[in-house]
C-alpha positions as CSV (number, residue, x, y, z in Angstrom):
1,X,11.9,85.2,-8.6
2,X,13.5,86.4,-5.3
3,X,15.3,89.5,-4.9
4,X,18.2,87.5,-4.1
5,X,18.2,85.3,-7.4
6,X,17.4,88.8,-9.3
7,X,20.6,90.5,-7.7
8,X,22.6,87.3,-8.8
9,X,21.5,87.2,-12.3
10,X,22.2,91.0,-12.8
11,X,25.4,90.8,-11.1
12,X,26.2,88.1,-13.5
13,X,25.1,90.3,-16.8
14,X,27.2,93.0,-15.1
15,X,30.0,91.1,-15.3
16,X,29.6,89.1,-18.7
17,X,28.8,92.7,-20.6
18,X,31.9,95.3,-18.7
19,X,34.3,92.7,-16.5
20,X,35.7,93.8,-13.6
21,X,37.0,97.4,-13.6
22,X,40.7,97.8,-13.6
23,X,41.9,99.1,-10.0
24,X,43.5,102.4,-9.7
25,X,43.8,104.8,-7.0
26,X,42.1,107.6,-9.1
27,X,38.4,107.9,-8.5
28,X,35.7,110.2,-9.9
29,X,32.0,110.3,-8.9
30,X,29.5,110.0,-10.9
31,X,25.8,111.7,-10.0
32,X,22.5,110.3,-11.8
33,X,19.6,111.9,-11.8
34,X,16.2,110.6,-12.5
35,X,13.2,113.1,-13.7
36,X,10.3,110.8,-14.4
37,X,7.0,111.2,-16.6
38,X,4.6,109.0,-17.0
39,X,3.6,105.7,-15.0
40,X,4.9,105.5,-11.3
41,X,7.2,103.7,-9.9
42,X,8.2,103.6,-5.9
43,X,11.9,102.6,-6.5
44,X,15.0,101.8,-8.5
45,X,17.8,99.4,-8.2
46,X,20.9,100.2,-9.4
47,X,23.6,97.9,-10.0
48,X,27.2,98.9,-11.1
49,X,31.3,99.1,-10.6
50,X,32.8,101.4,-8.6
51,X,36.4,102.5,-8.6
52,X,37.6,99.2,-7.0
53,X,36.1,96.9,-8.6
54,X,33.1,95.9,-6.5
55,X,29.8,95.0,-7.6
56,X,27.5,97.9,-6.3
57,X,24.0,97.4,-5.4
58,X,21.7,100.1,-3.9
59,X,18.2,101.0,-4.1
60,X,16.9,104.6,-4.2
61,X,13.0,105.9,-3.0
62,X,11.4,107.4,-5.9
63,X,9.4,110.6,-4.7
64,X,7.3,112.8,-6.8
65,X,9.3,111.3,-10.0
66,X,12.9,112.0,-8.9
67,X,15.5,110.6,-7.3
68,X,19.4,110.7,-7.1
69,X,22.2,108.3,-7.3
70,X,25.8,109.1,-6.4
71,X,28.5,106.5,-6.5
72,X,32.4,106.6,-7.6
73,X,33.5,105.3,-10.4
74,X,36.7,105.8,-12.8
75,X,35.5,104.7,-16.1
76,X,32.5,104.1,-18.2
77,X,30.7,100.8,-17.3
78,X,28.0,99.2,-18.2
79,X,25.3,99.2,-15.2
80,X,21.7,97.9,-14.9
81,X,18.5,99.9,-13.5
82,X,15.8,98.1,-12.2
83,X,12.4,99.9,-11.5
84,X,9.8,98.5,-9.1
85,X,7.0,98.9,-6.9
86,X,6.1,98.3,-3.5
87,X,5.2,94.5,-3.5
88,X,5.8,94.2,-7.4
89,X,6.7,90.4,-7.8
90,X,9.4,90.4,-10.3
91,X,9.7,87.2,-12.3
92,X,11.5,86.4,-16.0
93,X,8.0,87.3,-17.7
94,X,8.6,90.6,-16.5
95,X,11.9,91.8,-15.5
96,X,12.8,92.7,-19.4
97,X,9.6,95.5,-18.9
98,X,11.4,97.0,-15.8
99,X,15.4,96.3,-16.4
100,X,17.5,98.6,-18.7
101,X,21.3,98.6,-18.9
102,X,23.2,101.9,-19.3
103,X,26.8,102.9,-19.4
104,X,27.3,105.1,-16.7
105,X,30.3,107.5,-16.6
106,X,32.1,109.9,-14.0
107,X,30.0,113.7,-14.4
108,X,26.4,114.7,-14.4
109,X,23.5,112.2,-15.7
110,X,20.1,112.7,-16.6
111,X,17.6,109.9,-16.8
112,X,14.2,111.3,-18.4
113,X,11.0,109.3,-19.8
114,X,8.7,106.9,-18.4
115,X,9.6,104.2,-16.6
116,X,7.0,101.9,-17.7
117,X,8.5,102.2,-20.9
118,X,12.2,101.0,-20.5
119,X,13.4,100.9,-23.8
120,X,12.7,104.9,-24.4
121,X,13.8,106.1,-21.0
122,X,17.0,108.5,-22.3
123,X,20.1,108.9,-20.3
124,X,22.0,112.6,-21.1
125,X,25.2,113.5,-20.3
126,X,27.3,109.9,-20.9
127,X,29.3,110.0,-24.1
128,X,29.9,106.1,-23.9
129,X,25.9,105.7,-23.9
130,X,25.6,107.6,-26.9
131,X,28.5,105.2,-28.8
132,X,26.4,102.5,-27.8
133,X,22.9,104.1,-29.3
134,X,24.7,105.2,-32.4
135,X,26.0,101.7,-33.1
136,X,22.4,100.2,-32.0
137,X,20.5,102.4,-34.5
138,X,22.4,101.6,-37.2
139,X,22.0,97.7,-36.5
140,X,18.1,98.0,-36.0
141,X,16.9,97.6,-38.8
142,X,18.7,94.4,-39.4
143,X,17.5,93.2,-36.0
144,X,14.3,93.8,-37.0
145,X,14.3,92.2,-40.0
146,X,15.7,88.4,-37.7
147,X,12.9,88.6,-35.6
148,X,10.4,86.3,-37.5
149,X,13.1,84.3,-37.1
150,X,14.2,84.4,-33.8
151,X,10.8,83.7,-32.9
152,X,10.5,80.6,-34.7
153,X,13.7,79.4,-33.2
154,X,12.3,80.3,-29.8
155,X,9.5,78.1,-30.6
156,X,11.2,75.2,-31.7
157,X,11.9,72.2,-29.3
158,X,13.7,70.0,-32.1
159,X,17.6,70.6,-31.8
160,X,17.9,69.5,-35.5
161,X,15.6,71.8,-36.8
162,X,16.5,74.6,-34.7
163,X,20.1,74.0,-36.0
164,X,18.6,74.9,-39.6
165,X,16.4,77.7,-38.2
166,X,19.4,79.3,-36.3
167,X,21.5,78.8,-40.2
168,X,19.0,81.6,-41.4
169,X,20.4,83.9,-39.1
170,X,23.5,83.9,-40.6
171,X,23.7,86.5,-43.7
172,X,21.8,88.7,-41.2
173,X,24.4,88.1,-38.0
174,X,27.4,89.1,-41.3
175,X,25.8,92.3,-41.7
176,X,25.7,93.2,-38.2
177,X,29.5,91.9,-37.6
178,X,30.0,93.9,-40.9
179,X,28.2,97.2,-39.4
180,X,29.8,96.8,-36.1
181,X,33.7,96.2,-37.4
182,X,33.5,99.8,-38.8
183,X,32.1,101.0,-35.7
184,X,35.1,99.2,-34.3
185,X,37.6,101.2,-36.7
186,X,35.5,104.7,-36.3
187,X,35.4,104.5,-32.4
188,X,39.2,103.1,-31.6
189,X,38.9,104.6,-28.2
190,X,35.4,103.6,-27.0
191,X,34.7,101.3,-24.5
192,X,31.8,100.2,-26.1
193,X,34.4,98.9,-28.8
194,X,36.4,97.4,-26.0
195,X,33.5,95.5,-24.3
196,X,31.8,94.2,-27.4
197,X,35.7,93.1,-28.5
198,X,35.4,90.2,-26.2
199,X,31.9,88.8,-28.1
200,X,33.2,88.8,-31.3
201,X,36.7,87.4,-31.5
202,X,35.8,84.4,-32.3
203,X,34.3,86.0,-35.6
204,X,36.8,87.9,-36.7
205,X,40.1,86.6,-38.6
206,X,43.4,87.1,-35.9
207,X,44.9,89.7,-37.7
208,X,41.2,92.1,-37.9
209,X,41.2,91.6,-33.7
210,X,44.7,92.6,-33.5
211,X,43.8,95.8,-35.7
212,X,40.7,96.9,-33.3
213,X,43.3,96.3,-30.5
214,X,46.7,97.9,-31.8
215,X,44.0,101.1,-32.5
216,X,42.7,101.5,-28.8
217,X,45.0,104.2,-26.5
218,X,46.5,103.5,-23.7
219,X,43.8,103.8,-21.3
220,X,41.9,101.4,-23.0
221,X,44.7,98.8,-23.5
222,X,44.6,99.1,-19.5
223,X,41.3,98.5,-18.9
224,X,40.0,95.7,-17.7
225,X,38.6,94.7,-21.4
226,X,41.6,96.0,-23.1
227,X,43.3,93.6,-21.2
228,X,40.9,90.4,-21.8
229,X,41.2,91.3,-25.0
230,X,44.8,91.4,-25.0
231,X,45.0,88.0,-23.5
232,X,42.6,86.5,-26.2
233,X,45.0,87.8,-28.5
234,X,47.8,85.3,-27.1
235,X,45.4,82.1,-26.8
236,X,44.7,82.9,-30.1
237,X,48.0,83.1,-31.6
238,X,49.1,80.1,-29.3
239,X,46.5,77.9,-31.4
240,X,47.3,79.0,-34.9
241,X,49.7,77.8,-37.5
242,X,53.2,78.0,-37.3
243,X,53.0,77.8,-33.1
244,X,54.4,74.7,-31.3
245,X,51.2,73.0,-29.7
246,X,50.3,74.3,-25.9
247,X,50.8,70.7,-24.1
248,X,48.7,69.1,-22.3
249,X,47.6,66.2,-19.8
250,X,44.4,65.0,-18.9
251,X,42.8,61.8,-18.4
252,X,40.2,60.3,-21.0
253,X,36.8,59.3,-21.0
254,X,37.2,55.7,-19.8
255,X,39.8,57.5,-17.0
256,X,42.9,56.4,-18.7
257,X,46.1,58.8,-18.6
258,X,46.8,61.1,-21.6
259,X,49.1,63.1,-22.6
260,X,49.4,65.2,-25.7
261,X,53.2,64.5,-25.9
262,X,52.6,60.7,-26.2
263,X,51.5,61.3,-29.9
264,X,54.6,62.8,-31.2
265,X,55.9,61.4,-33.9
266,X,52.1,61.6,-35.6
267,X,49.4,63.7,-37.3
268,X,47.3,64.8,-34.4
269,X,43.9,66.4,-35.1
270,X,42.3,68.1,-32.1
271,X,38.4,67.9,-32.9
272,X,36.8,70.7,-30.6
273,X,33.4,69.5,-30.2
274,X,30.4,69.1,-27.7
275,X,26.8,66.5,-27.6
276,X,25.0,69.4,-27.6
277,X,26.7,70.8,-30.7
278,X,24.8,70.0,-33.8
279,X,27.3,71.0,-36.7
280,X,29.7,68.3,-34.7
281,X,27.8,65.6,-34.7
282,X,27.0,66.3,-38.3
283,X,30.4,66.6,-39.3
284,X,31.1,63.3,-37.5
285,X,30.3,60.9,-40.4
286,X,33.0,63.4,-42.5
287,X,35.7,62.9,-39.6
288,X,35.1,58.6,-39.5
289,X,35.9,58.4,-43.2
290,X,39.0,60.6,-42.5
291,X,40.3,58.5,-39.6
292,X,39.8,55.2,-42.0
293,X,42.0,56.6,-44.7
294,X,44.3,58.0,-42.9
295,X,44.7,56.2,-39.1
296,X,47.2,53.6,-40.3
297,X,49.4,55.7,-41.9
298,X,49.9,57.5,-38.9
299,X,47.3,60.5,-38.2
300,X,45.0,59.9,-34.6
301,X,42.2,61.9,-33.6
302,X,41.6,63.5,-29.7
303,X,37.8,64.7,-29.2
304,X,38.2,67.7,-26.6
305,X,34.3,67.8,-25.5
306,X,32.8,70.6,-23.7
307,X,30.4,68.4,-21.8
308,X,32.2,69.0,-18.5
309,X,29.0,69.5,-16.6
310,X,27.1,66.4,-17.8
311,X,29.8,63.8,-19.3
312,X,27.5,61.2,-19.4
313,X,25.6,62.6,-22.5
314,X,29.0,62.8,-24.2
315,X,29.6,59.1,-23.6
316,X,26.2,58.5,-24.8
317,X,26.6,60.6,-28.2
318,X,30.0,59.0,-28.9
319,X,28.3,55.7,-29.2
320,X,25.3,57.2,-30.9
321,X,27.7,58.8,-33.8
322,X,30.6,55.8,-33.6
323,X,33.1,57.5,-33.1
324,X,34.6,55.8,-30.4
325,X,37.5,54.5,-32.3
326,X,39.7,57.4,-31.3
327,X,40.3,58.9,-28.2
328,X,38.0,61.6,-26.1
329,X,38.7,64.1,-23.5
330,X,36.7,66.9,-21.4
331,X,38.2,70.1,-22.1
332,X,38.7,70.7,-18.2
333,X,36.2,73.8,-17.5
334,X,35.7,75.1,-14.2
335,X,32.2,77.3,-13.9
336,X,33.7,78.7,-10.7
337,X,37.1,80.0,-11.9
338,X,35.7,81.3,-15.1
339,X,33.4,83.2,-13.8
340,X,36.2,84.6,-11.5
341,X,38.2,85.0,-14.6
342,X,40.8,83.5,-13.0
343,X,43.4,81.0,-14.9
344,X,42.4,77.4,-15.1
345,X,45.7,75.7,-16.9
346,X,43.5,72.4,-17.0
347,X,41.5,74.2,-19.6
348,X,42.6,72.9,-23.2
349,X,40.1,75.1,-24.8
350,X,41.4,78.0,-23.2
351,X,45.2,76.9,-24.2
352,X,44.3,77.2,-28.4
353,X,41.7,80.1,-28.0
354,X,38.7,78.3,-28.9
355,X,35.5,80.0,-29.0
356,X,33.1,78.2,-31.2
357,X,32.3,74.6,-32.3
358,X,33.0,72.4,-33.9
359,X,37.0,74.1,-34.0
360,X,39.6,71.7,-35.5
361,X,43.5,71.9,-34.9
362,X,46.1,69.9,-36.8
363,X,49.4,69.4,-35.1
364,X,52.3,67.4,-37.1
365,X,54.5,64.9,-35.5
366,X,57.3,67.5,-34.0
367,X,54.2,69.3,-32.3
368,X,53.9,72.2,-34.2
369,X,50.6,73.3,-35.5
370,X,49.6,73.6,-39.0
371,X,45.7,74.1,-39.7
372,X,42.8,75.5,-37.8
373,X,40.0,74.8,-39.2
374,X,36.4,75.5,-38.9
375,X,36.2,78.5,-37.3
376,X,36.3,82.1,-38.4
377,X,40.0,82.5,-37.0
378,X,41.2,79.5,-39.3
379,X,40.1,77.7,-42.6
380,X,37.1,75.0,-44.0
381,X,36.6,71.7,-43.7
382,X,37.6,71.4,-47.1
383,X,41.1,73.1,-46.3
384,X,41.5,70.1,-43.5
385,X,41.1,68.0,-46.4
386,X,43.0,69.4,-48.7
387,X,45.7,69.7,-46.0
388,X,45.8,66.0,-44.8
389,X,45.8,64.7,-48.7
390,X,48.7,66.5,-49.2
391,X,50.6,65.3,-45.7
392,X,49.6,61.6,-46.6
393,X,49.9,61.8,-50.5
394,X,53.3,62.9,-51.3
């Protein structure tokens, strides 16, 4: 792996794990200090935020075991060290052994231990890395307890079977999300609350994420995190019952117009779904018997895909699963903006909030929404059901 592609790929963890930092005219430096034992290394990279926002990079001679880093920064984030030597190749099989993220904070830091092994180097003086090793320790356990499975699922090439594999991690990923809500409550102000916020809103019921949020002060509500989170917030309120549908217009599969308004006047079921997405295409079979009953007495059905980067394996699974008999769209994702985190209003999934598949929304025929289903934000399958007997069998 080149340095370059090593630089990108941090960056990119950088920003998927902190976001950028908010800009302000306040700045504070921060000061690390490394006092190494063990095996040794000639440098370090360092990648982090500074007060404006930019992406940092910057690597530091190791002599005798020391070496400093100063930079400026006005809030904890999440940064990455990377340790090498002169001529070291680094490549995936190895960059986990020599790559350690850290929150760093404006003061004083001291990095002690031995580089060689990453995972026990210790970092004093950063209140926000202490959060995150007191939440880690008390998930560990349960971690440990997934890896057997993990592995297998690693191991597995068959997307069916990993589907069932990756099922067995459930009761063990509720525990977590159990452990790490009440870390949520116990550290309101923390910005490991904040960052982690934005991983597991789509697992949390609307009214626990606006809890963790409505707790967190008023520096962290204007943070960059606070703020994605307080965003989130307002997709997912815009795609929950009792809100008029966000509109939209797109073209289908086959490049005919569409338009969400053209279905007024009907039961509109918007089936969030991908190819890749195993739980859809098993649930497919469910949703064909639903569109028989109910199609001619006045419900439709628009797929929104997220197969935006290879369409053609959606075409190919729609005729796999037959269910072209009603009407498919790409959601509209743009790698480039999202990555930006800048607004794409061609994004359907973005207008309701979705985060996982298979999501379903039911809109009735003035536009206004009336179930989510399928996700943790909204009901069951069964409550779909349920839902649309009772619209169709009064």
């Amino acid at each position: 792996m080149t340095t370059k592609r090593i630089i990108c790929a941090i960056t990119a963890c950088i920003i998927l794990q902190t976001g950028f930092a908010q800009i302000v005219k306040t700045e504070a430096q921060f000061t690390l200090k490394g006092h190494l034992n063990g095996f040794t290394m000639d440098s370090v990279m360092i990648y982090y935020q500074n007060s404006t926002g930019k992406i940092i990079q910057e690597t530091k001679a190791i002599y005798n075991n020391e070496f400093t880093i100063s930079g400026n920064m006005n809030q904890p984030s999440s940064s990455m060290l990377l340790f090498k030597n002169k001529g070291e190749i680094i490549s995936p099989a190895n960059q986990g052994s020599r790559m350690r993220n850290f929150y760093l904070e404006p003061g004083l830091l001291t990095l002690t231990g031995d580089p060689s092994k990453i995972n026990e180097l210790k970092l004093s003086g950063s209140k926000t890395q202490n959060e995150l090793e007191e939440l880690n320790s008390k998930t560990a356990s349960i971690n440990e307890e997934k890896k057997p499975i993990i592995n297998a699922l690693m191991q597995e090439r068959d997307h069916e079977k990993a589907s069932e594999i990756r099922d067995k991690l459930e009761p063990f990923n509720e525990r977590i999300k159990k452990v790490t809500y009440q870390f949520f409550i116990n550290h309101p102000n923390s910005y490991v609350t904040a960052d982690m916020m934005k991983y597991y809103v789509s697992q949390m019921g609307l009214d626990s994420v606006k809890k963790i949020y409505n707790n967190f002060n008023q520096e962290l509500k204007t943070s960059d995190s606070g703020k994605q989170l307080a965003t989130e917030i307002l997709k997912l309120e815009a795609g929950s019952p009792g809100k008029m549908a966000p509109t939209f217009s797109t073209t289908d599969i086959n490049g005919k117009p569409l338009s969400l308004a053209d279905f007024k006047g009907k039961y509109v079921l918007l089936d969030f779904w991908a190819s890749w997405c195993v739980p859809c295409r098993k649930g497919n079979p469910h949703m064909i018997a639903l569109y028989n009953k109910y199609s001619s007495k006045g419900f439709d059905v628009i797929g929104v895909s997220d197969d935006d980067q290879k369409p053609e394996l959606l075409k190919l699974a729609i005729a796999k699963d037959s269910v072209g008999i009603w009407h498919h769209v790409l959601r509209g994702l743009n790698i480039d903006l999202a990555r930006k985190r800048l607004p794409n209003p061609k994004d359907i999934s973005e207008k309701y909030g979705i985060h996982s598949l298979p999501t379903k929304i039911l809109i009735d025929p003035f536009g206004k929404i009336i179930g989510r289903y399928g996700d943790k934000i909204g009901g069951t399958d069964e409550d779909l059901d349920k839902m649309l007997e009772s619209v169709f069998n009064k």
